[in-house]
N, CA, C and O of each residue as an XYZ file, in Angstrom:
300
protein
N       9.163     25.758     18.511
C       9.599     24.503     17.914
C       8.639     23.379     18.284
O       8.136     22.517     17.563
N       8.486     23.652     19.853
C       7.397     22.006     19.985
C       6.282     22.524     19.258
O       5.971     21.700     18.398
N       5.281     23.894     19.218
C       4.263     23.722     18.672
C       4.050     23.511     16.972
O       3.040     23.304     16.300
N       5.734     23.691     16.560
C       5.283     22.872     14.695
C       5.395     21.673     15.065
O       4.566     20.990     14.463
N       6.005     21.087     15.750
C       6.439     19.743     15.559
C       4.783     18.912     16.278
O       4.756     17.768     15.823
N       3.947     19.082     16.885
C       2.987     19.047     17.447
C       2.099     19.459     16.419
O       1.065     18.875     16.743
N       1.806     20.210     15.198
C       1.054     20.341     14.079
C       1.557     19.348     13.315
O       0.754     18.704     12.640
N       2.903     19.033     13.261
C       3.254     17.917     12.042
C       2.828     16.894     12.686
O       2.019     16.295     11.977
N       2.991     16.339     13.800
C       2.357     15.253     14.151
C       0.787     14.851     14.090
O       0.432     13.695     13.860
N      -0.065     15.855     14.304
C      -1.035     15.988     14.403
C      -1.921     15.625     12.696
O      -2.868     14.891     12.416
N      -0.888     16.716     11.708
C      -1.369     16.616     10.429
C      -0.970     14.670      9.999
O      -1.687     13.797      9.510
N       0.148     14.658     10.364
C       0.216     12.984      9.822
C      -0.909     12.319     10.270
O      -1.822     11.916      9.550
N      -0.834     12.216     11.430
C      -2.207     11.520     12.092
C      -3.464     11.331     11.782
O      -4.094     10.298     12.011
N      -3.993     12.585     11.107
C      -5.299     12.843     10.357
C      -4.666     12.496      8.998
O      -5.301     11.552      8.529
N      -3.693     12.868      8.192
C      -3.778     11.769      6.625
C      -3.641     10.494      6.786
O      -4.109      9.758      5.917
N      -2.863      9.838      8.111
C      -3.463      8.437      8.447
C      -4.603      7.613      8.325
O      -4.938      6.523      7.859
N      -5.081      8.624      8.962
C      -6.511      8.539      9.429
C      -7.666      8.192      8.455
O      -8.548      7.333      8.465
N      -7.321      9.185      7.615
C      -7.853      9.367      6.343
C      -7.639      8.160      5.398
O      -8.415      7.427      4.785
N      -6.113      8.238      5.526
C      -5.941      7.071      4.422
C      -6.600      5.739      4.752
O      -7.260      5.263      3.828
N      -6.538      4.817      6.250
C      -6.849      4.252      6.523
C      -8.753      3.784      6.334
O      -9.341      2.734      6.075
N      -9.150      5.087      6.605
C     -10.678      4.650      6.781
C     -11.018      4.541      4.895
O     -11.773      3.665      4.474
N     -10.574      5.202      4.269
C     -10.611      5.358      2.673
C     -10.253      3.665      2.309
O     -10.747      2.996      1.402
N      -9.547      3.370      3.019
C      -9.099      1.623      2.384
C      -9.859      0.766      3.102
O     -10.249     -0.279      2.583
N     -10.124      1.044      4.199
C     -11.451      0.365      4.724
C     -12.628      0.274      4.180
O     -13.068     -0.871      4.080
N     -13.606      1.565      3.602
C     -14.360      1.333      2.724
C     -13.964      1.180      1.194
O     -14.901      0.865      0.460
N     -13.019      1.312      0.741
C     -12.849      0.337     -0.911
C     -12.629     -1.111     -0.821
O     -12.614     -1.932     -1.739
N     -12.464     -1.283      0.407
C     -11.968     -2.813      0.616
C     -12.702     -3.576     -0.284
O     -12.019     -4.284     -1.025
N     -14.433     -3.648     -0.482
C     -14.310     -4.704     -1.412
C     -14.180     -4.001     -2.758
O     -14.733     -4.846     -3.463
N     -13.788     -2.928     -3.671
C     -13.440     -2.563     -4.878
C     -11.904     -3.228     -4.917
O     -11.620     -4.030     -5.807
N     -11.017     -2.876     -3.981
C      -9.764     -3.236     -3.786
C      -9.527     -4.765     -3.539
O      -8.383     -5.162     -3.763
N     -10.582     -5.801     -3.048
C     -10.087     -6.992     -3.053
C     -10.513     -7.717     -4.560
O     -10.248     -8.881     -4.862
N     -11.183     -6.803     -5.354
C     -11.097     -7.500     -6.976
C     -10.222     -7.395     -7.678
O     -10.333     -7.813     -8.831
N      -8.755     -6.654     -7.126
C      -8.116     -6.430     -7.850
C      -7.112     -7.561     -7.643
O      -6.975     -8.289     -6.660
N      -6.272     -7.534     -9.091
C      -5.545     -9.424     -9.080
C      -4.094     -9.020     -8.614
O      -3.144     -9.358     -9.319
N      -3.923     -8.429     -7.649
C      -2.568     -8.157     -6.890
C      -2.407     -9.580     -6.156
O      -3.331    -10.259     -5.707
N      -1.289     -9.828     -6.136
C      -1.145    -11.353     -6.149
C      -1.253    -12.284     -7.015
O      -0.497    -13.245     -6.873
N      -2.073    -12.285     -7.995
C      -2.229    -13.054     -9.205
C      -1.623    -12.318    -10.635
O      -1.960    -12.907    -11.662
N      -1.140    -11.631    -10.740
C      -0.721    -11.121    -11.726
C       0.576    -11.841    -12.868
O       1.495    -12.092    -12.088
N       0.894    -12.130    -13.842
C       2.112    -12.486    -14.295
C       3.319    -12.323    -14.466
O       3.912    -11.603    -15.269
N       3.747    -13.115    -13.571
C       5.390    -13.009    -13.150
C       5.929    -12.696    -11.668
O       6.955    -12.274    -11.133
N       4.348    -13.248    -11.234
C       4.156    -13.599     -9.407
C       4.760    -15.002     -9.146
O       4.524    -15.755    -10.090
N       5.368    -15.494     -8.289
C       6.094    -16.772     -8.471
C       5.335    -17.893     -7.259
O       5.152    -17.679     -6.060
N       5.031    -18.985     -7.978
C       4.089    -19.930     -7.473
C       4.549    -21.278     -7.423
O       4.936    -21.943     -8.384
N       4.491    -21.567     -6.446
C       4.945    -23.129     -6.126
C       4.354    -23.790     -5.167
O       4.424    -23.615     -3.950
N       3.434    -24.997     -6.124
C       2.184    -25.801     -5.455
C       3.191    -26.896     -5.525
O       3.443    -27.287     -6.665
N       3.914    -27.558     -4.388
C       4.033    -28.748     -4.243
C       3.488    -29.775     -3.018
O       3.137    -29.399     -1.900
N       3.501    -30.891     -3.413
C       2.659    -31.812     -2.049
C       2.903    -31.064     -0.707
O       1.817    -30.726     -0.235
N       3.687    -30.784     -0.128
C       4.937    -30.800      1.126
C       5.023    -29.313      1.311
O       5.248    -28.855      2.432
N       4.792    -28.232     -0.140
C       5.676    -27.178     -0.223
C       4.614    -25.849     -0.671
O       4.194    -25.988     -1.820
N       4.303    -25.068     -0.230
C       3.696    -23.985     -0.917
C       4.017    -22.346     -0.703
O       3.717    -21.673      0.284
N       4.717    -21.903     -1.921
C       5.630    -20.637     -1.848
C       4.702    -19.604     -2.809
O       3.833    -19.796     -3.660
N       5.059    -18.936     -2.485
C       4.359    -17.150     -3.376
C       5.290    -16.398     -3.215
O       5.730    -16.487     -2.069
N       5.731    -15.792     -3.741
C       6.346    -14.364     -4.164
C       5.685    -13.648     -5.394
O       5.541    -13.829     -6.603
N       5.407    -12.862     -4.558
C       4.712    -12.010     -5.958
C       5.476    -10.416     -5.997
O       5.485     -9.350     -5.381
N       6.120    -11.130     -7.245
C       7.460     -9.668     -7.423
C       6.568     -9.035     -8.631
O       6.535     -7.822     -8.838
N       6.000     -9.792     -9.243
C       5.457     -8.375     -9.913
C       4.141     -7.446     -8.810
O       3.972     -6.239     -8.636
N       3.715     -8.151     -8.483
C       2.373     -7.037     -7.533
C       3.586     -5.954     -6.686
O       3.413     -4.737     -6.745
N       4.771     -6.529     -5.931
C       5.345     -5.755     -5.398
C       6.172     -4.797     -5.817
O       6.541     -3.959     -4.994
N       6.677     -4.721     -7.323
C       6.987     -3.328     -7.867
C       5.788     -3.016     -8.467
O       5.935     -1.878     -8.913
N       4.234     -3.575     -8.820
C       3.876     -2.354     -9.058
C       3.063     -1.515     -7.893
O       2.556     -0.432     -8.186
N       2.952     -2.079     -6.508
C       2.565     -1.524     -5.375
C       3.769     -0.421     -5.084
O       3.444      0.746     -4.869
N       4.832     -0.717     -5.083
C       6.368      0.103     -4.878
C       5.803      1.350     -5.333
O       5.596      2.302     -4.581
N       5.416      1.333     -7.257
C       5.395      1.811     -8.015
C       4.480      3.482     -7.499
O       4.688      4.688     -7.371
N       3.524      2.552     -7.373
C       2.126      3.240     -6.746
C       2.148      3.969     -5.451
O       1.345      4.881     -5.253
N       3.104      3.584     -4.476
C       3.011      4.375     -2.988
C       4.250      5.145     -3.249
O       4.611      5.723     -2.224
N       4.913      5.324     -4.115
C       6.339      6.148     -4.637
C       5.797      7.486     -5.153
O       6.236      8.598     -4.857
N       4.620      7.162     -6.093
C       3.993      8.148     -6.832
C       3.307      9.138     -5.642
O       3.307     10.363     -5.761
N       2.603      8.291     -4.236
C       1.770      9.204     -3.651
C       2.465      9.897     -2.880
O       2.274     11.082     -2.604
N       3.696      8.883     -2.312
C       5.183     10.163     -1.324
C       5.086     11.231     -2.145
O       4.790     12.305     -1.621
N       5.339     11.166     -3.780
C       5.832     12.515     -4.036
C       4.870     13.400     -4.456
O       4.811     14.629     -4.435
N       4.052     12.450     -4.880
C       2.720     13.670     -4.699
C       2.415     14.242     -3.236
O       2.115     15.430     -3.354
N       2.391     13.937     -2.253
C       2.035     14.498     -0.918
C       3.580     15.499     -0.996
O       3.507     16.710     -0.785
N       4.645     14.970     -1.252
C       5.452     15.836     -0.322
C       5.552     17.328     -1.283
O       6.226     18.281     -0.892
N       4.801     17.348     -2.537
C       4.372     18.947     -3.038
C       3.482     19.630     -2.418
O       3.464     20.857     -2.519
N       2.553     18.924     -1.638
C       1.817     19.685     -0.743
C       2.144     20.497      0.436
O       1.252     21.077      1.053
């Protein structure tokens, strides 16, 4: 039992790993993209006041890391 549970840990660690250094180098492909600016992100420039919500970038990010759970968990 400890030695699967010690491979599962191990395997997360390295697709971490992976994933992480992979977004490290797209970083600048990935910072052209208009996440945050997209329409129907919610913006409020006032003197005193400055708010963002960006509900659309965040369902379609939802959208996107939903797709890769279930793609990984067929593997």
């Amino acid at each position: 039992m400890a030695s699967r549970l010690n491979w599962t840990m191990q395997k997360t660690l390295i697709i971490v790993g992976v994933v992480v250094l992979l977004i490290g180098l797209g970083w600048p492909v990935f910072s052209r993209i208009p996440l945050g600016r997209l329409p129907g992100d919610i913006v409020v420039n006032k003197p005193q006041l400055k708010f963002f919500f960006p509900i659309t970038s965040m369902i379609l990010v939802s959208g996107m890391v939903t797709l890769l759970i279930r793609l990984f968990q067929r593997m």
